[in-house]
N, C-alpha and C positions, 0 to 999 in steps of 0.2 A: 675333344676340346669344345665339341659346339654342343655337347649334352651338359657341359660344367656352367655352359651361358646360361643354358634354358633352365639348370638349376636355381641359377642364383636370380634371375631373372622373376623367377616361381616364388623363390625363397621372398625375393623383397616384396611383391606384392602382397602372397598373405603377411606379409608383415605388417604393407600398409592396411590393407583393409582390414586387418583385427584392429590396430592402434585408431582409424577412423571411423569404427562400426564402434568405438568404446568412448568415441568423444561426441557422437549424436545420441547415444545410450543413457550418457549419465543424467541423472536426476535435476531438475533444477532446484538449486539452493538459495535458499531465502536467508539474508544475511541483516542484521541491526547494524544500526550506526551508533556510533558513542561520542558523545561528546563533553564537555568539562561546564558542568556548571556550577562552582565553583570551586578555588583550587582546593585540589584534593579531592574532592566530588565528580566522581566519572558516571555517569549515566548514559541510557540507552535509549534511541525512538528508531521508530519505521520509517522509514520515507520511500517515495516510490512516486514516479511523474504517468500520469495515466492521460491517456487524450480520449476528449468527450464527442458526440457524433457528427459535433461541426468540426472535429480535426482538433479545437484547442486544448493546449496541453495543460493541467490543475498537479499542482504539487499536492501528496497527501499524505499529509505526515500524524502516523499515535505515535504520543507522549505520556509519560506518566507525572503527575504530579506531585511531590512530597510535600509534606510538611513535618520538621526537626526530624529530618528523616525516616517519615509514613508516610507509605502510598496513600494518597487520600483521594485521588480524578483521573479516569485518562481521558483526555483530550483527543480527539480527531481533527483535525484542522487543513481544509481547504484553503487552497488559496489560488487566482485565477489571474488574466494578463493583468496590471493596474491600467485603471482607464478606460478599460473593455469591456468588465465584468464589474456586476455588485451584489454583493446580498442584501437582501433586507432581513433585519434582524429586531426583534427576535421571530426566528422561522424555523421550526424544526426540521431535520433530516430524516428523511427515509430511507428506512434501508428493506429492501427486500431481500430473500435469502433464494438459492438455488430452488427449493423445497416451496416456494411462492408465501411463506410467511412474511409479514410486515412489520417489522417493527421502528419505534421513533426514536430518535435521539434530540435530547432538551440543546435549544441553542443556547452556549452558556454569554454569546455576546449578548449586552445590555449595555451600552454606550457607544458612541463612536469613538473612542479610544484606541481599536484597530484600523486597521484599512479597511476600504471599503470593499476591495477584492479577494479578503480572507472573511471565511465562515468559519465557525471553530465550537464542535459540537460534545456531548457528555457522553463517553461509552463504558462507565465506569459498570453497572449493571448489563449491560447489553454484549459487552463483551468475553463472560463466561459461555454465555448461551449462544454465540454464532457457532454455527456448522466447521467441523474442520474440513471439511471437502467441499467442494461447490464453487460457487463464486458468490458475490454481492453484487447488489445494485443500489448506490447512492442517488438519492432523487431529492432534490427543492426545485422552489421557483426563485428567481434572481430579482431583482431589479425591475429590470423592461418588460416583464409579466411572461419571461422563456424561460424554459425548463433546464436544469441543470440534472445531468445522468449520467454517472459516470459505473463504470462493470470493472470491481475487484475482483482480481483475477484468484485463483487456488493460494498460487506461492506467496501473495498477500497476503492474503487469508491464515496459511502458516507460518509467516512474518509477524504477526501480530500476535497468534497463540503463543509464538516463542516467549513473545515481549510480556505478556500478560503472566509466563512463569516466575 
């Protein structure tokens, strides 16, 4: 009787530790959002909240743009606390890449039209040519003459390649 315990006993663990050595194991998945712009028109962007080295969190979301149904822009667009945070615009984005290349992206704001706490940049060219592996490094200055640096992380990075298929 007391070797049928230490069986099952034996039995359950490898059980658990295979089903929990298979749930730290899997891959992370980088998943689009979709939403309705207009009925009948289902489309897809990235979004992902990332905190910059003072701790505050920046929503960052690519979009594509259509027009009669052609992709014509994608959009990157920052956006930071309201009230907290500003960009001055027009200022373009940096982006460094794992590999320490630099490239710019055009700020496509030109009016006060938006908030003053969203930045919202052109990745239409720039986004063929980023690395699939790596990470990014988004860089301006704001407002108050302080740095804004935000580190996109891999599964970003293949969030967005998805998006850009």
């Amino acid at each position: 009787m007391h070797k049928i315990y230490q069986l099952i006993l034996l039995t359950g663990c490898l059980i658990l530790f295979c089903c929990s050595s298979n749930l730290t194991c899997l891959p992370a998945a980088a998943v689009l959002r979709e939403h309705h712009e207009s009925p009948g028109v289902l489309r897809y962007h990235a979004h992902t909240s990332i905190k910059d080295k003072k701790g505050m969190t920046w929503q960052v979301v690519l979009f594509p743009e259509y027009e009669s149904n052609r992709l014509i822009k994608y959009h990157l667009r920052l956006v930071g606390f309201p009230g907290i945070v500003q960009f001055i615009h027009p200022q373009p984005l940096e982006i460094i890449t794992s590999e320490g290349e630099v490239l710019s992206a055009k700020d496509i704001i030109s009016d006060s039209s938006f908030a003053p706490n969203v930045g919202e940049f052109d990745l239409t060219g720039l986004l063929p040519i980023l690395p699939k592996k790596g990470f990014l490094k988004l860089s301006t200055i704001l407002y108050d003459d302080s740095d804004l640096s935000l580190s996109i992380p891999e599964s970003t990075l293949i969030e967005w390649q998805w998006l850009a298929r």
